[in-house]
Each structure stands twice: as C-alpha cells, then as structure tokens.
NUVO-979634 format. One record per atom (N, C-alpha, C): residue number from 0; residue in three letters; atom name; x, y, z. Coordinates in steps of 0.1 Angstrom, whole numbers, plus 2048, in hexadecimal, padded with zeros to 3 digits. Atoms other than C-alpha are relative to their C-alpha. Layout:
# NUVO-979634
ATOM_num_residuo_atomo_c1_c2_c3
ATOM_NUM_ALA_CA_X_Y_Z
...
***
This chain:
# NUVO-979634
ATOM_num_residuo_atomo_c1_c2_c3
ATOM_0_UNK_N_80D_7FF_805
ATOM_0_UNK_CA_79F_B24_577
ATOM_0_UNK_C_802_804_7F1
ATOM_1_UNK_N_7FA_802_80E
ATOM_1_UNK_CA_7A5_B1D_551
ATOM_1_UNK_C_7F4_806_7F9
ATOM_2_UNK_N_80D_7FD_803
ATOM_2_UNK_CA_77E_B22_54A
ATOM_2_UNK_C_7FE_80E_7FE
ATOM_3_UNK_N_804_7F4_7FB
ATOM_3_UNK_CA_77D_B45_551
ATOM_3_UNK_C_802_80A_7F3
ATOM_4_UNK_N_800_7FB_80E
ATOM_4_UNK_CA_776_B57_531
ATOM_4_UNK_C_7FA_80E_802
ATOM_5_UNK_N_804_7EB_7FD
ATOM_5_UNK_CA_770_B82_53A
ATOM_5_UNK_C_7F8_805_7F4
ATOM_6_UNK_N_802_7FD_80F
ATOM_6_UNK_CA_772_B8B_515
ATOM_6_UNK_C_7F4_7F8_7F9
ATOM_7_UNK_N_80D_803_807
ATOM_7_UNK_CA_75C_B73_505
ATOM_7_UNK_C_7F3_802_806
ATOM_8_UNK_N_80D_800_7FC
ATOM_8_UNK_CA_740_B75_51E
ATOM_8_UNK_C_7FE_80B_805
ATOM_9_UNK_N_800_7F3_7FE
ATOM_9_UNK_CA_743_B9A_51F
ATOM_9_UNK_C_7FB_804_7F0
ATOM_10_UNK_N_806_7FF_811
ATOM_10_UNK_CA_73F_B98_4F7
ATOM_10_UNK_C_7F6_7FB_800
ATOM_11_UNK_N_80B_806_804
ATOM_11_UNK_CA_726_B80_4F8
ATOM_11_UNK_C_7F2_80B_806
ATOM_12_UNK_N_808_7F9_7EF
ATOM_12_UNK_CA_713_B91_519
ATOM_12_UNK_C_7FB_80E_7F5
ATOM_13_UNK_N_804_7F4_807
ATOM_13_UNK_CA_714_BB6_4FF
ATOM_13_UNK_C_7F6_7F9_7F1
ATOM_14_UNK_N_803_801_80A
ATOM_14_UNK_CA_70A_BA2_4DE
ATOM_14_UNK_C_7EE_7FA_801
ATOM_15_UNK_N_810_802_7FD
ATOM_15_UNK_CA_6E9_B94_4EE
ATOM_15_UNK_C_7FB_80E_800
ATOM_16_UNK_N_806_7EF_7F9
ATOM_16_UNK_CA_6E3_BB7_500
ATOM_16_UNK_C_7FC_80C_7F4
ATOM_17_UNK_N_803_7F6_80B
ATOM_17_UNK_CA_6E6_BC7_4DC
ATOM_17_UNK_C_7FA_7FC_7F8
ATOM_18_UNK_N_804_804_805
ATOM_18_UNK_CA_6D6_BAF_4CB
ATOM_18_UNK_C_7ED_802_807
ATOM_19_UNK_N_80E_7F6_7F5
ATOM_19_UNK_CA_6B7_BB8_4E4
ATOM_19_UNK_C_7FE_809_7FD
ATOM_20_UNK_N_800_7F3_806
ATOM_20_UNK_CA_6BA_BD9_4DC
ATOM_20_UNK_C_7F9_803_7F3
ATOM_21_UNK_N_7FD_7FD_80E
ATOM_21_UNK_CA_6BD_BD9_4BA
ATOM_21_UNK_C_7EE_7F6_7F8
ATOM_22_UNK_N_812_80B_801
ATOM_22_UNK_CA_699_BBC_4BA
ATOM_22_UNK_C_7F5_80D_805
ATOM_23_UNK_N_806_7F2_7F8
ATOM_23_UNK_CA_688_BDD_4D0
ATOM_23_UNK_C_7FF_806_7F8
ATOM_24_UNK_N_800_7F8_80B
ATOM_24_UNK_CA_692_BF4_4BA
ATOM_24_UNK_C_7F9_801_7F1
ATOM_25_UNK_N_807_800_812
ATOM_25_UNK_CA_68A_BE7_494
ATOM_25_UNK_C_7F1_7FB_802
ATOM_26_UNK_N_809_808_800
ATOM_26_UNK_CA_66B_BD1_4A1
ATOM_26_UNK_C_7FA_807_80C
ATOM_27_UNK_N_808_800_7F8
ATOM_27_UNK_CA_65F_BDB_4C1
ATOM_27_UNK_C_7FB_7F6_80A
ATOM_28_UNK_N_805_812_7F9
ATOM_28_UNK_CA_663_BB9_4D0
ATOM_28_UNK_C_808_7FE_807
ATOM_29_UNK_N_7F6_7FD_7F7
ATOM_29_UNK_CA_670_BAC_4EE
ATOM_29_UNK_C_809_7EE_7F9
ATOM_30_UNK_N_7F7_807_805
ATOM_30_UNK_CA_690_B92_4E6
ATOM_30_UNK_C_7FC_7F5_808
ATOM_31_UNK_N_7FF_80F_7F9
ATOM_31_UNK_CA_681_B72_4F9
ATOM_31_UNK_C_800_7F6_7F8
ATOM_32_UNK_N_7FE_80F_808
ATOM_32_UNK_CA_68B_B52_4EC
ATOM_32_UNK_C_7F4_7F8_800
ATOM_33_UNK_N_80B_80D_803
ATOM_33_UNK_CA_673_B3E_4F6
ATOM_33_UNK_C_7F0_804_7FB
ATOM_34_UNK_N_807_7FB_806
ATOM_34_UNK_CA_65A_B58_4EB
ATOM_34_UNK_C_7FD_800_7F1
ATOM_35_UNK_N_7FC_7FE_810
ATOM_35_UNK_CA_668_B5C_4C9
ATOM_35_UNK_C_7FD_7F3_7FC
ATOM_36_UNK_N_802_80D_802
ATOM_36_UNK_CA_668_B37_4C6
ATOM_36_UNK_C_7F3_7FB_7FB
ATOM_37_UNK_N_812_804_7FF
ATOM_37_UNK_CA_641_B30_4CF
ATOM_37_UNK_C_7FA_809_7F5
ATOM_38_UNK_N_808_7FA_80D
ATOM_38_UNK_CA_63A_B4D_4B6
ATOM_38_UNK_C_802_7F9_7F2
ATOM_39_UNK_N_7FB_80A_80E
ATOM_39_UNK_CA_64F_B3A_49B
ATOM_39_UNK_C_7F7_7F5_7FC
ATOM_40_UNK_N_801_80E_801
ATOM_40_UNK_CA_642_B1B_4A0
ATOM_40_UNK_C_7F2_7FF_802
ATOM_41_UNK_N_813_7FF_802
ATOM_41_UNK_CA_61A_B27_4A7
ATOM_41_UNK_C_7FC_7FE_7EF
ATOM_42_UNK_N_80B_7FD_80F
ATOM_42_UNK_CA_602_B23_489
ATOM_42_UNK_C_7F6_80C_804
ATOM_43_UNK_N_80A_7F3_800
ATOM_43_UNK_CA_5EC_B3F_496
ATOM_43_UNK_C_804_80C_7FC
ATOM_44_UNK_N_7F9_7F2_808
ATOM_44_UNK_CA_603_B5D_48E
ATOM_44_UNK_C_7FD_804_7F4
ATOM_45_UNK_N_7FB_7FF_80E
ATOM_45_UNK_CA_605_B6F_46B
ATOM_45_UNK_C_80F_7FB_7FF
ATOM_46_UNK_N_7F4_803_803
ATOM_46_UNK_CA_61D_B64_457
ATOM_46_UNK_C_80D_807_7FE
ATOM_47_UNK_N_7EF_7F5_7FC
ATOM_47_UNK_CA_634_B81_456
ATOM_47_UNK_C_805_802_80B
ATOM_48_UNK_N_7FB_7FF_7F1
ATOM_48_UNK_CA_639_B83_47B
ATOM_48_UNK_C_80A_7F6_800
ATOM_49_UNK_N_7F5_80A_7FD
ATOM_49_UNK_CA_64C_B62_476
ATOM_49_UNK_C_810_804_7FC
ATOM_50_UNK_N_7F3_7FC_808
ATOM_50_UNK_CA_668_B6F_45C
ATOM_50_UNK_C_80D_809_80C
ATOM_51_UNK_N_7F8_7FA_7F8
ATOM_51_UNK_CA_67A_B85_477
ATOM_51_UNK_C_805_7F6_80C
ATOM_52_UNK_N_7FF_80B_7F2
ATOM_52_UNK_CA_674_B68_494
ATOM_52_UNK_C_80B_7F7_7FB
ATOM_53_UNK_N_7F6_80E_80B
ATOM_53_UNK_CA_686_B4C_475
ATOM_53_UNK_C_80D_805_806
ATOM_54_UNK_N_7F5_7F7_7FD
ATOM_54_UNK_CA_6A3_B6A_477
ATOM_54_UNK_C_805_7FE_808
ATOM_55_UNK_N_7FD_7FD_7F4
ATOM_55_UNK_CA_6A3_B6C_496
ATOM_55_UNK_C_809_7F3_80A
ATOM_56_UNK_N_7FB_80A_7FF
ATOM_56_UNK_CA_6AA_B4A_49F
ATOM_56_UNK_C_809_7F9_7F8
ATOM_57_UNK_N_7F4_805_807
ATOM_57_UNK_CA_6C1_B44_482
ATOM_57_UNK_C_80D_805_806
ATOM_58_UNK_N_7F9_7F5_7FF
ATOM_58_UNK_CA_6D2_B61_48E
ATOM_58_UNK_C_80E_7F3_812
ATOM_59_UNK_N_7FC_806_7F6
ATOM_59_UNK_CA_6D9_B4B_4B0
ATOM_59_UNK_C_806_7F3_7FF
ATOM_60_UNK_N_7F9_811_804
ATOM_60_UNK_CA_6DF_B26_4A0
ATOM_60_UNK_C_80C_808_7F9
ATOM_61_UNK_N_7F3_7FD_80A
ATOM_61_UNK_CA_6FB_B3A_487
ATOM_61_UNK_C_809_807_809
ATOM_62_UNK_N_7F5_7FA_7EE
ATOM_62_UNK_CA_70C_B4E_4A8
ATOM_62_UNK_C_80B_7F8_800
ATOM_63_UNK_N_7F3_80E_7FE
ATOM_63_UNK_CA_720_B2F_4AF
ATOM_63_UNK_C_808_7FC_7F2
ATOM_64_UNK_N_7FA_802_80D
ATOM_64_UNK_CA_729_B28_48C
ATOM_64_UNK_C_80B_806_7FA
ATOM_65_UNK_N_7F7_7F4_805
ATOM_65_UNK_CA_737_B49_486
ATOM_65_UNK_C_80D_800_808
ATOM_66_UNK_N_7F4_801_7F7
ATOM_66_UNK_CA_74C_B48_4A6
ATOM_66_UNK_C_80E_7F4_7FC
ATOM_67_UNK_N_7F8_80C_805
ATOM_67_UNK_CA_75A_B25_498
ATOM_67_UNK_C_80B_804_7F4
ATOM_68_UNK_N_7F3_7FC_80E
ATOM_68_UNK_CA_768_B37_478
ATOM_68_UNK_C_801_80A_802
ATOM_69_UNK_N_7F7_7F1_7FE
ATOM_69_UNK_CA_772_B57_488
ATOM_69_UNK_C_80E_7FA_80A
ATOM_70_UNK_N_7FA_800_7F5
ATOM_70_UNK_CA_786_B44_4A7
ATOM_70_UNK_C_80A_7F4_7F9
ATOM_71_UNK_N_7F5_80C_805
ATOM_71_UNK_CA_790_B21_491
ATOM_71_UNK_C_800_7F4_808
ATOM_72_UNK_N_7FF_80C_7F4
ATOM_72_UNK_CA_785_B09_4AF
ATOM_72_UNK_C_7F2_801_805
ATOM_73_UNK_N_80C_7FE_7FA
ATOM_73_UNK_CA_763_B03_4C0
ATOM_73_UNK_C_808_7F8_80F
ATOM_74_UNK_N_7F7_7FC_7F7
ATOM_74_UNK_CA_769_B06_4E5
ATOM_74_UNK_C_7FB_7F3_804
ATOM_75_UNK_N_7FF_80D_7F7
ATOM_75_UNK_CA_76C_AE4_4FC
ATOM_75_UNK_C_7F4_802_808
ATOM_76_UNK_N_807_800_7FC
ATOM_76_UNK_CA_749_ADF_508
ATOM_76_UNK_C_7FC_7F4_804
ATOM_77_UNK_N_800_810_7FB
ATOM_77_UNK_CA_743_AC1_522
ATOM_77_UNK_C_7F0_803_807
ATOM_78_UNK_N_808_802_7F4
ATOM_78_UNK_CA_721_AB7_535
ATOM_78_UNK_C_7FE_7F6_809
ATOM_79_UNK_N_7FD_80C_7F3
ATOM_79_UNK_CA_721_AA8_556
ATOM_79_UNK_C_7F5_7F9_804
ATOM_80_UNK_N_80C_80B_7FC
ATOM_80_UNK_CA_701_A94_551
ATOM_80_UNK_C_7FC_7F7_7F5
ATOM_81_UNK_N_804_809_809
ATOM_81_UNK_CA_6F5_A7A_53D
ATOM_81_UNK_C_7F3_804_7F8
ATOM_82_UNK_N_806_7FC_809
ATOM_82_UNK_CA_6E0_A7F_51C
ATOM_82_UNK_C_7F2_803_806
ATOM_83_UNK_N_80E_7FF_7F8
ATOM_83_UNK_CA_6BE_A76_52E
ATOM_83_UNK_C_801_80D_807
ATOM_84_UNK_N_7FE_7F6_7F1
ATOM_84_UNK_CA_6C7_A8E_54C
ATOM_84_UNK_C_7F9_80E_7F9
ATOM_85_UNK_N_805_7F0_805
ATOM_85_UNK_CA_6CB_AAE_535
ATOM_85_UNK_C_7F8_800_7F6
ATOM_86_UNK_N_80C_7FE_809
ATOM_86_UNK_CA_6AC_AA6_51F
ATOM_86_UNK_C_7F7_802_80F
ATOM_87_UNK_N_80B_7F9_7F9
ATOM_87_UNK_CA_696_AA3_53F
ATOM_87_UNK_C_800_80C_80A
ATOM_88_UNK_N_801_7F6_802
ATOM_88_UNK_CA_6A6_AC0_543
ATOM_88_UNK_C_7FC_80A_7FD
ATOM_89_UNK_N_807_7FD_80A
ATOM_89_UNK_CA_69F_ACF_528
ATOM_89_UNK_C_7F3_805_802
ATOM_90_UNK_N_80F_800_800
ATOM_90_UNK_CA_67D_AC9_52B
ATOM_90_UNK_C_7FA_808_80C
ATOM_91_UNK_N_805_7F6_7F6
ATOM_91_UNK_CA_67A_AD8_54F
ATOM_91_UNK_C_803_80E_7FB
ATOM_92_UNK_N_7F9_7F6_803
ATOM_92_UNK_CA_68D_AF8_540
ATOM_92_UNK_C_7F1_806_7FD
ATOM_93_UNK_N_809_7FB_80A
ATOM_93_UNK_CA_66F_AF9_528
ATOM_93_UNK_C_7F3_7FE_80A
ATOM_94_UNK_N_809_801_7FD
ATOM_94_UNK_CA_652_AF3_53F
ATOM_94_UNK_C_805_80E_80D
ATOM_95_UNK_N_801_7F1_7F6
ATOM_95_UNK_CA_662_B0E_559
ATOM_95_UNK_C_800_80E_7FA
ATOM_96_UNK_N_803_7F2_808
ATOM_96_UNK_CA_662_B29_539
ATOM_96_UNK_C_7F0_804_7FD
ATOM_97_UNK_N_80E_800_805
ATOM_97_UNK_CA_63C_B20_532
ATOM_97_UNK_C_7F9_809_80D
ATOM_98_UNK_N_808_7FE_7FA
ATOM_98_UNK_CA_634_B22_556
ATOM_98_UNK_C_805_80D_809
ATOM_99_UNK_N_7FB_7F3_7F8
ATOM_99_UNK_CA_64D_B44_560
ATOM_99_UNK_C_7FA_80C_7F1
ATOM_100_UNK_N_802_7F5_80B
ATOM_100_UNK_CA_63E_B55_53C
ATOM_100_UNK_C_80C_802_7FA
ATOM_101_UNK_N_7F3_7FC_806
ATOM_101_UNK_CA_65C_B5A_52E
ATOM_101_UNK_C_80D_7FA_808
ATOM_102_UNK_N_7F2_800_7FC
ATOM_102_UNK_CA_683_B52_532
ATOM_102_UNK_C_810_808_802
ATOM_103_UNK_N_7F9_7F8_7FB
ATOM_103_UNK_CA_69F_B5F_53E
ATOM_103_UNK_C_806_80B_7F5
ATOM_104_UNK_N_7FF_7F3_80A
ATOM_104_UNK_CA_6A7_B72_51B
ATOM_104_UNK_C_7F4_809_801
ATOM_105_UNK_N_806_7F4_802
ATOM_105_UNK_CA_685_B7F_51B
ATOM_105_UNK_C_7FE_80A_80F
ATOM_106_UNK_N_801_7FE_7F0
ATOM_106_UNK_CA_681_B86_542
ATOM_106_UNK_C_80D_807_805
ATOM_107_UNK_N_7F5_7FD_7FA
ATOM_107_UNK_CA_6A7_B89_54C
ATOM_107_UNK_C_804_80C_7F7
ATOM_108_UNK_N_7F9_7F6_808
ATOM_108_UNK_CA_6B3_BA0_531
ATOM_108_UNK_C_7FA_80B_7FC
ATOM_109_UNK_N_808_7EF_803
ATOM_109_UNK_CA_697_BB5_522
ATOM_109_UNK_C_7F4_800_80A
ATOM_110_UNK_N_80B_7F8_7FA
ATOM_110_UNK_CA_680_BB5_540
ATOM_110_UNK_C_808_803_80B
ATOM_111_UNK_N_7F6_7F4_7F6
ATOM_111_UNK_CA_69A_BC1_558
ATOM_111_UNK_C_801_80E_7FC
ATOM_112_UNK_N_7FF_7F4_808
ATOM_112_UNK_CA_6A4_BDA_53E
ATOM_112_UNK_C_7F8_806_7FC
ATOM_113_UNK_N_80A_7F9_800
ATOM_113_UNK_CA_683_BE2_53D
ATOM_113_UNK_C_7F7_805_80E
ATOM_114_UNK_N_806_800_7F3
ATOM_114_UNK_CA_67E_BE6_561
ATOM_114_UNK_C_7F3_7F6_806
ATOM_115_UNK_N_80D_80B_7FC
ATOM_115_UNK_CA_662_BCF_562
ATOM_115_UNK_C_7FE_7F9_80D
ATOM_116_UNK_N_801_80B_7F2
ATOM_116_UNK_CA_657_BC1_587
ATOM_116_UNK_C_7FB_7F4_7FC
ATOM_117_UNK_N_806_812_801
ATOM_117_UNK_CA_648_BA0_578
ATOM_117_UNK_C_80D_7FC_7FB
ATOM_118_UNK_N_7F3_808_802
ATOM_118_UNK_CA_66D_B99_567
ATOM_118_UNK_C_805_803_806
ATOM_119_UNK_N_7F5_7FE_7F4
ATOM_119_UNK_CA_680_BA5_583
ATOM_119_UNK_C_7FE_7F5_806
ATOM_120_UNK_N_808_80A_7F9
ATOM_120_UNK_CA_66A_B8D_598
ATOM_120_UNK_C_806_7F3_7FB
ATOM_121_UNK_N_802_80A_808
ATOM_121_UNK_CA_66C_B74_580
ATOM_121_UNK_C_810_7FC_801
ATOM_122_UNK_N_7F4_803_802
ATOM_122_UNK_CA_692_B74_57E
ATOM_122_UNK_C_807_7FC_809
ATOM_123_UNK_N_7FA_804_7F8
ATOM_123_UNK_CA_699_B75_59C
ATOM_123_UNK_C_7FE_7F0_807
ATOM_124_UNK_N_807_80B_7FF
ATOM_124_UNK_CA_684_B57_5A4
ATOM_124_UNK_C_80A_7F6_7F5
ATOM_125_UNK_N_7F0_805_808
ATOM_125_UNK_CA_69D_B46_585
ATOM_125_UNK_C_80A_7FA_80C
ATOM_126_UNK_N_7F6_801_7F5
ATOM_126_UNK_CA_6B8_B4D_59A
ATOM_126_UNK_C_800_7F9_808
ATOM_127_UNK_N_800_803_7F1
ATOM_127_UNK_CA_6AF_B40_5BD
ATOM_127_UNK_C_7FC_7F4_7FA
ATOM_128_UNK_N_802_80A_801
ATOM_128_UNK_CA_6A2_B21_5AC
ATOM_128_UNK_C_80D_7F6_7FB
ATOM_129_UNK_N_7F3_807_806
ATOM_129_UNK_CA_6C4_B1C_598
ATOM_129_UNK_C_806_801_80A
ATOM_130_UNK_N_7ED_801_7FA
ATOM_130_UNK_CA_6DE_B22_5B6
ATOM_130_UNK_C_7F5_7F3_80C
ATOM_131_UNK_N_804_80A_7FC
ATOM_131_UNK_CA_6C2_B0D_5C9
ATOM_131_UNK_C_801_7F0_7F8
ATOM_132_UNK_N_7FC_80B_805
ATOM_132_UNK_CA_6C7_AF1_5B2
ATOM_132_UNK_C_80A_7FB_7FD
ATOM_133_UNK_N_7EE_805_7FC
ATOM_133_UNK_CA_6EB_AF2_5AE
ATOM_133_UNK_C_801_7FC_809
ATOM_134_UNK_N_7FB_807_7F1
ATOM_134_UNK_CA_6EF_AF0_5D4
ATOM_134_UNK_C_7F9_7F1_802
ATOM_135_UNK_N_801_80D_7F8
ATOM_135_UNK_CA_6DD_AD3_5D7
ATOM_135_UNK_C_803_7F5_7F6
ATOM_136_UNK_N_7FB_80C_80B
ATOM_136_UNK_CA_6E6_ABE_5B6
ATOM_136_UNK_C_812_801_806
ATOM_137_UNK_N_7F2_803_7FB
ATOM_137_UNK_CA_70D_AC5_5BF
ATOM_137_UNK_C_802_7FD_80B
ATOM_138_UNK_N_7F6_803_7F4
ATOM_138_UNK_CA_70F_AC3_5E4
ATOM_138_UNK_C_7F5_7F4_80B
ATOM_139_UNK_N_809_808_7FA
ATOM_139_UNK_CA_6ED_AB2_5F1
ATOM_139_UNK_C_7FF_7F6_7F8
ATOM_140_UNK_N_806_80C_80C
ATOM_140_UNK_CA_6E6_A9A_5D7
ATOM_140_UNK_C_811_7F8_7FD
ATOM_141_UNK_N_7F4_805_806
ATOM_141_UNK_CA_70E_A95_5CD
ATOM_141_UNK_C_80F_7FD_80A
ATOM_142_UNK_N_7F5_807_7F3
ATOM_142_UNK_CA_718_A8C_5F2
ATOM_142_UNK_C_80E_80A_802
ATOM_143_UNK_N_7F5_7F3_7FD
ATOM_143_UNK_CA_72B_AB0_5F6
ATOM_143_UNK_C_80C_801_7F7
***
C-alpha cells in the first residue's frame, strides 16, 4: 500500500482544523466552503464581507501551489471515471450541499467541533450515503 500517506494527511487534517480556528477566532465565522463561496459570489452582501471570503478562497487555490515549491513535484493524481462522469458529479456534490445546508467543511469540521446536533446529523447522513455509494458503484454496479 504505496498510497498511504500518515504525515501529509495528518498535516493537512491539522492545517484545515487551524485554519477553522483561526476563521472563528479573527471573524466569527464558520469555515464552510460552500458557504463562503455563495457569500462571494452573492450580489446582496456588503462589499466588505467579500474581501476576507476572496482571501479565504485564494488562501485554498494557492495551498497546492505552495506545496509544489516546497516538495518540487505535484503528487500523481489519477481519476477512475470519465470527464462527463465527474462533472455530473460535481453537480450532484453541489446540489447535496444546497439541499444538506452546508458541507462537509462547514458541517463535518466546525459543526462537530461545535457540537451541533443538525451537523452531527448532517454528517453522519454524508457518510452513510458515501460508503453506500462506494458499495454499490464498485461491487454492484462493477460486477464485484
């Protein structure tokens, strides 16, 4: 098992968790992506709410960048479906964050950590839908 990376997704796993934190702390806001996003991207907001959201999501496109010129390599990334597949993907991803309120950064991370029974709920529900959909795309659907 070549894949199996402790370190980085023990680094990664803390740099979210502090980057949460650290969003709490200066703002008062909870770290969901797809929250931050719809705020960005609304015209209703003031316009200063956006400047921290821009940040915030630069902060996440430039992540990967940095790691490229700290490590010297971007890491071997393959997908086992064809382009169509993981856009109507995609698209489900985005219609199950509208219709669970939030996603798994804002639900799994800071509403756990905030005890919250609607993101506990909510996560767990995630969960049981993803190992339900693995089981049946790999072993029902892909003839065991």
């Amino acid at each position: 098992m070549d894949t199996f990376t402790p370190f980085a997704s023990l680094m990664g796993g803390a740099l979210i968790g502090a980057s949460a934190v650290v969003l709490m702390l200066l703002n008062g806001r909870i770290a969901g992506i797809s929250g931050i996003t719809a705020g960005m991207l609304s015209l209703k907001g003031p316009a200063p709410d956006r400047g921290w959201r821009i940040a915030f999501l630069a902060g996440i496109i430039a992540a990967p960048l940095g790691l490229l010129l700290v490590s010297g390599g971007r890491p071997d990334i393959t997908f086992g479906a064809p382009l169509p597949v993981m856009i109507f993907a995609g698209l489900l991803v985005g219609f199950g964050t509208v219709l669970g309120n939030g996603c798994t950064s804002g639900h799994g991370v800071c509403g756990i950590a905030r005890l919250s029974t609607r993101s506990i709920i909510a996560t767990a529900v995630f969960m049981i839908a993803g190992v339900a959909t693995t089981f049946i795309v790999r072993h029902l659907l892909a003839g065991g």
